[in-house]
TORKOL-4160 file (C-alpha; in steps of 0.2 Angstrom, whole numbers, padded with zeros to 4 digits, m for minus):
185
<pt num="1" X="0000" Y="0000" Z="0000"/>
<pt num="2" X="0007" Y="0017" Z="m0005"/>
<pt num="3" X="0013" Y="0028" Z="0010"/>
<pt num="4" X="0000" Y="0040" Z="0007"/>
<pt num="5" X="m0013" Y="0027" Z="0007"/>
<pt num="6" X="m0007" Y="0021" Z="0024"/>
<pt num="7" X="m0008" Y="0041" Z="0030"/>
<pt num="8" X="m0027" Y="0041" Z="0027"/>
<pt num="9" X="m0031" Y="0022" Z="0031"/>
<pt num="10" X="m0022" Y="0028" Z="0050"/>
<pt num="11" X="m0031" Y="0045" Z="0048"/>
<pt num="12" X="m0047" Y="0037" Z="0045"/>
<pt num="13" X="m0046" Y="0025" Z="0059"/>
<pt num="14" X="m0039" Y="0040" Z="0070"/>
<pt num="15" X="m0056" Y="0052" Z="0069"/>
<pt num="16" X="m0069" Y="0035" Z="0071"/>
<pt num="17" X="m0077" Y="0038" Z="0087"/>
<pt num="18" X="m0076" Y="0023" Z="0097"/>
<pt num="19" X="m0082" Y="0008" Z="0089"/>
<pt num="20" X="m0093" Y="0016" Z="0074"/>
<pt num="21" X="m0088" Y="0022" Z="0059"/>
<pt num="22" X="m0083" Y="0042" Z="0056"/>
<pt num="23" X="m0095" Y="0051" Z="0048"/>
<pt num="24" X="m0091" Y="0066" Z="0035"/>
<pt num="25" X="m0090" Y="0077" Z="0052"/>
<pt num="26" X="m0076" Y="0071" Z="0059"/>
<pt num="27" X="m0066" Y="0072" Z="0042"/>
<pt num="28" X="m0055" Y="0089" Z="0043"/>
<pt num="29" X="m0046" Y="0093" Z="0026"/>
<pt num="30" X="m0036" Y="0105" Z="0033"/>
<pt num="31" X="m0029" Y="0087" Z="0042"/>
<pt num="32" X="m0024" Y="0080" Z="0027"/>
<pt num="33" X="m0018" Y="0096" Z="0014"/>
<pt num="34" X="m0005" Y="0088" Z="0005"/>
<pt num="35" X="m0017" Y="0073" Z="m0001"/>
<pt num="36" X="m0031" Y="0081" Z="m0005"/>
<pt num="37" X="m0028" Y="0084" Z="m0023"/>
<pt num="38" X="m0029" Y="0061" Z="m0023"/>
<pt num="39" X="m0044" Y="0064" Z="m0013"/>
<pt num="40" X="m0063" Y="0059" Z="m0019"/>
<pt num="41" X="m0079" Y="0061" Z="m0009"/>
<pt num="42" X="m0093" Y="0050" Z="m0015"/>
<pt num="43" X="m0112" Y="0053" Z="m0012"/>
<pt num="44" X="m0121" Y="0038" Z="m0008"/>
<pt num="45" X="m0138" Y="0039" Z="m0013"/>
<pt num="46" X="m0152" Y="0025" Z="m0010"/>
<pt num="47" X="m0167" Y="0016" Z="m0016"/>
<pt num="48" X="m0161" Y="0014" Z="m0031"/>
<pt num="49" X="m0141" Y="0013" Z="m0023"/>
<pt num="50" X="m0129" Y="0024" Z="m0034"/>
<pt num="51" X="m0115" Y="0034" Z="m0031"/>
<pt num="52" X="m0111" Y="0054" Z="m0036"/>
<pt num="53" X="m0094" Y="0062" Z="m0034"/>
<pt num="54" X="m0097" Y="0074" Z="m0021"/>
<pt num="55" X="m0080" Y="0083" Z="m0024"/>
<pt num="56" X="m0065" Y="0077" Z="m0036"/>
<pt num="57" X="m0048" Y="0084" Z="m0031"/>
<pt num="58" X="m0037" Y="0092" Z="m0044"/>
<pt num="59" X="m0024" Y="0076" Z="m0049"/>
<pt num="60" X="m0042" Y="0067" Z="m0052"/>
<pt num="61" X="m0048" Y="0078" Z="m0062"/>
<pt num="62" X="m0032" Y="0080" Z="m0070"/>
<pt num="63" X="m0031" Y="0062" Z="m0076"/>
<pt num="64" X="m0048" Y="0062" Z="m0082"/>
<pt num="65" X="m0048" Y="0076" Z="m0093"/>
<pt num="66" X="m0064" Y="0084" Z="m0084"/>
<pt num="67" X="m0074" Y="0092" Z="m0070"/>
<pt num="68" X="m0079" Y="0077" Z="m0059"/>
<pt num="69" X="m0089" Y="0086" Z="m0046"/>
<pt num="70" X="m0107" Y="0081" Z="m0046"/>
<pt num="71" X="m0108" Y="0066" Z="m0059"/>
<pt num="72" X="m0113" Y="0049" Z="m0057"/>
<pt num="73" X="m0100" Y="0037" Z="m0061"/>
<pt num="74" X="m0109" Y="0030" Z="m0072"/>
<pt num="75" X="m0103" Y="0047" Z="m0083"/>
<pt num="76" X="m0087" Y="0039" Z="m0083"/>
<pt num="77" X="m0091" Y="0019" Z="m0083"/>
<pt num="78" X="m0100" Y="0008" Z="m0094"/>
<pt num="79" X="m0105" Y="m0011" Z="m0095"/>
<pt num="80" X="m0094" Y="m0022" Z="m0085"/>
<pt num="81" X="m0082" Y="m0010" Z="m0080"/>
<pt num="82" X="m0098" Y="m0001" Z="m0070"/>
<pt num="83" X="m0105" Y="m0017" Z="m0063"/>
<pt num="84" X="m0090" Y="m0019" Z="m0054"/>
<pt num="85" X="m0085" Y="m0003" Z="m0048"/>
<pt num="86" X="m0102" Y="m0002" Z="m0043"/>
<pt num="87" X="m0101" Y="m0021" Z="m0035"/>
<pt num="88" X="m0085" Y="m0013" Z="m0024"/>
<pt num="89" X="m0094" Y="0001" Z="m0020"/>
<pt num="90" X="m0110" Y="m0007" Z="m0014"/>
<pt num="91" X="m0099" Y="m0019" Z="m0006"/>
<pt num="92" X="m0089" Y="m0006" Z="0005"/>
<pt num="93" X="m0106" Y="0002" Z="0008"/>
<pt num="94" X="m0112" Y="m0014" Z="0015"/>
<pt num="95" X="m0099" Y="m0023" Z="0025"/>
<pt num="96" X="m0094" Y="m0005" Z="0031"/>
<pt num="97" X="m0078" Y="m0008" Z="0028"/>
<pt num="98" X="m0061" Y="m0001" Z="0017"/>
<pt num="99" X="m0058" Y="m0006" Z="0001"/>
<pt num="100" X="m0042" Y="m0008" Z="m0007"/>
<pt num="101" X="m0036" Y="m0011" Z="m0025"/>
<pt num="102" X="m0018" Y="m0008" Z="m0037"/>
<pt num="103" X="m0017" Y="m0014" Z="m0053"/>
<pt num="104" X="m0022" Y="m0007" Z="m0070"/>
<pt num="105" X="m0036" Y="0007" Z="m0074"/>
<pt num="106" X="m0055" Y="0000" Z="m0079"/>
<pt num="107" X="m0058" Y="0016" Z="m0087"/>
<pt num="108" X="m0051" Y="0028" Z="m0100"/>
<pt num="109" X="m0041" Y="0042" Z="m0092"/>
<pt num="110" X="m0037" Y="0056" Z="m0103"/>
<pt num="111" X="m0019" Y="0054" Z="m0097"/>
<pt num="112" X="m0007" Y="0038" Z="m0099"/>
<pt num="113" X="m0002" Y="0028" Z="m0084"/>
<pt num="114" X="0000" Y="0011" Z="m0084"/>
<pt num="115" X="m0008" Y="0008" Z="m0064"/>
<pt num="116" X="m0018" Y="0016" Z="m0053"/>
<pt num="117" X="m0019" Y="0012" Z="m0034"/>
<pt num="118" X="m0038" Y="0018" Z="m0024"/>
<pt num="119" X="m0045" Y="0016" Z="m0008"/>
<pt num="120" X="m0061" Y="0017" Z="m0001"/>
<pt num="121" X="m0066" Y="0023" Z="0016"/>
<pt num="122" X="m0084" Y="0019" Z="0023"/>
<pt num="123" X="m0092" Y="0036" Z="0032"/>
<pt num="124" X="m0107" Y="0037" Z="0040"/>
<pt num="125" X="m0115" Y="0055" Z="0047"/>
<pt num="126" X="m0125" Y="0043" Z="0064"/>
<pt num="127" X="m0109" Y="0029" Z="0064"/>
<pt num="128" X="m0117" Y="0016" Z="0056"/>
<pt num="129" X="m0127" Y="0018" Z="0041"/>
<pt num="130" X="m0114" Y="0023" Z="0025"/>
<pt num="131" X="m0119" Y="0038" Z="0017"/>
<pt num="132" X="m0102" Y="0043" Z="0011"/>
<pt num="133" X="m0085" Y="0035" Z="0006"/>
<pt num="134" X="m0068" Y="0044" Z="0004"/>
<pt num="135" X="m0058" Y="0039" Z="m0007"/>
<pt num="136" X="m0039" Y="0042" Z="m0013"/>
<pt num="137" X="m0032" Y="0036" Z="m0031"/>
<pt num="138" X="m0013" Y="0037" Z="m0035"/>
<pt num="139" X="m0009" Y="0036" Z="m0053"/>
<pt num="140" X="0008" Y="0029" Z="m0058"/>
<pt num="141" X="0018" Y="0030" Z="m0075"/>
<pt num="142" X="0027" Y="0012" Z="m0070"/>
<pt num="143" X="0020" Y="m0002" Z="m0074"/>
<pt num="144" X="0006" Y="m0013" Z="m0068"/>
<pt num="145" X="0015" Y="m0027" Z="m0057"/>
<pt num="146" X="0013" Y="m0045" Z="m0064"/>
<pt num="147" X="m0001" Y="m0051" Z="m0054"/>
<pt num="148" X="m0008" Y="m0036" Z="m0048"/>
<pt num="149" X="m0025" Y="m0033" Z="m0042"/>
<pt num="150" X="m0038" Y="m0032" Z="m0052"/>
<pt num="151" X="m0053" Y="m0037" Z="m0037"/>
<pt num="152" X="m0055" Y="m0027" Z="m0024"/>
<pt num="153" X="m0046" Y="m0034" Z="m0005"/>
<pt num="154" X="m0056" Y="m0029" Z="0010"/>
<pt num="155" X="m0050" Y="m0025" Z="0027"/>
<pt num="156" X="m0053" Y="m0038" Z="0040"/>
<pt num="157" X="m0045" Y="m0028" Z="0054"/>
<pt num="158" X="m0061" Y="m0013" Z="0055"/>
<pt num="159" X="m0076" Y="m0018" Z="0065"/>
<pt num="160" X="m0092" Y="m0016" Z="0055"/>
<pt num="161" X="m0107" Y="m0015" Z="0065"/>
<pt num="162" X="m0124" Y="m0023" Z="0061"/>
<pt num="163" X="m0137" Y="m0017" Z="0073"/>
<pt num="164" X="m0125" Y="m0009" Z="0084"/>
<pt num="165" X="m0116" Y="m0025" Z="0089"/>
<pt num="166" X="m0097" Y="m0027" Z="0081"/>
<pt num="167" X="m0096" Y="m0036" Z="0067"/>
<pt num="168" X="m0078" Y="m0040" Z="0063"/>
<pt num="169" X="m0080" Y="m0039" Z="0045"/>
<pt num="170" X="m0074" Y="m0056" Z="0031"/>
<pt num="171" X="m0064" Y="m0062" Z="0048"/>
<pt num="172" X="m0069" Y="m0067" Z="0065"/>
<pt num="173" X="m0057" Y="m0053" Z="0075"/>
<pt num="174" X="m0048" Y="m0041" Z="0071"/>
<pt num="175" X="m0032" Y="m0040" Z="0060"/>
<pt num="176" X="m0017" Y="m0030" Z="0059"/>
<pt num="177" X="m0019" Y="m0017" Z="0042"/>
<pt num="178" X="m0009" Y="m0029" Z="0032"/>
<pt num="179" X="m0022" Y="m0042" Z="0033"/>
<pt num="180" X="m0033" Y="m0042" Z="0018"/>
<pt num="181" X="m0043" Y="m0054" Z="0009"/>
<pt num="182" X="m0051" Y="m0056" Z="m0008"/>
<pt num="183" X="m0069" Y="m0050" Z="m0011"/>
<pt num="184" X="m0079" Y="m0066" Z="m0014"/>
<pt num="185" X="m0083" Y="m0065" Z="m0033"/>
């Protein structure tokens, strides 16, 4: 995981009141400066579920050529590639959990790199039901590892709550960060 990964993955963890999810509240910008132009916040939207970019930072936009804010991702995803971006999404939403994924782009960007590398961070505004996630995407110009990621890994070391009783996510207890499984397909 990329350093500045770890920085939001710890950050993230640091502002969770105890033993429920952080909620857009407790995320400060003004925390994380120098990241913020990998930074996205996604809108969760229910019944139907789908997802708006709330706010794209500046590298995002950058790489894709356009104004993100306030688009769907379907604006930028079609067919397969949307059903499972959507699948990881709806995934993290449910589980409550972070997502994490390296490996080589699903979509066009309108700039070359040969992998990208994204997390997803659960929020929730009352500490249990997601209504947000932040998200972080580091581009890179090297290329895609042999092997790398192409399905999401989930975190097994964030308890997600169901009906306000821990839930330790894929796992049983908790794990330390580098503990992260495969999303079943």
């Amino acid at each position: 995981m990329q350093p500045d990964m770890q920085l939001l993955y710890e950050y993230w963890r640091s502002i969770s009141p105890d033993r429920r999810l952080p909620g857009r509240q407790h995320f400060d910008p003004a925390d994380v400066l120098r990241l913020l132009p990998n930074l996205l916040l996604i809108d969760v939207h229910r019944e139907p579920m789908s997802f708006m970019i709330r706010l794209a930072g500046s590298k995002i936009e950058e790489f894709a050529g356009e104004n993100l804010t306030g688009k769907r991702f379907a604006h930028r995803l079609k067919g397969v590639h949307l059903r499972r971006a959507e699948k990881n999404l709806r995934t993290v939403v449910n589980l409550k959990q972070p997502s994490w994924r390296r490996g080589k782009p699903l979509i066009r960007w309108e700039k070359n790199f040969a992998e990208l590398e994204r997390l997803f961070l659960p929020l929730a505004r009352d500490g249990e039901i997601v209504d947000m996630i932040l998200a972080i995407t580091i581009h890179s110009s090297r290329p895609a590892k042999e092997g790398s990621n192409t399905e999401s890994q989930f975190f097994q070391d964030f308890p997600a709550f169901v009906g306000g009783e821990p839930k330790f996510g894929l796992g049983q207890s908790p794990m330390p960060l580098a503990g992260l499984t495969s999303a079943a397909a």
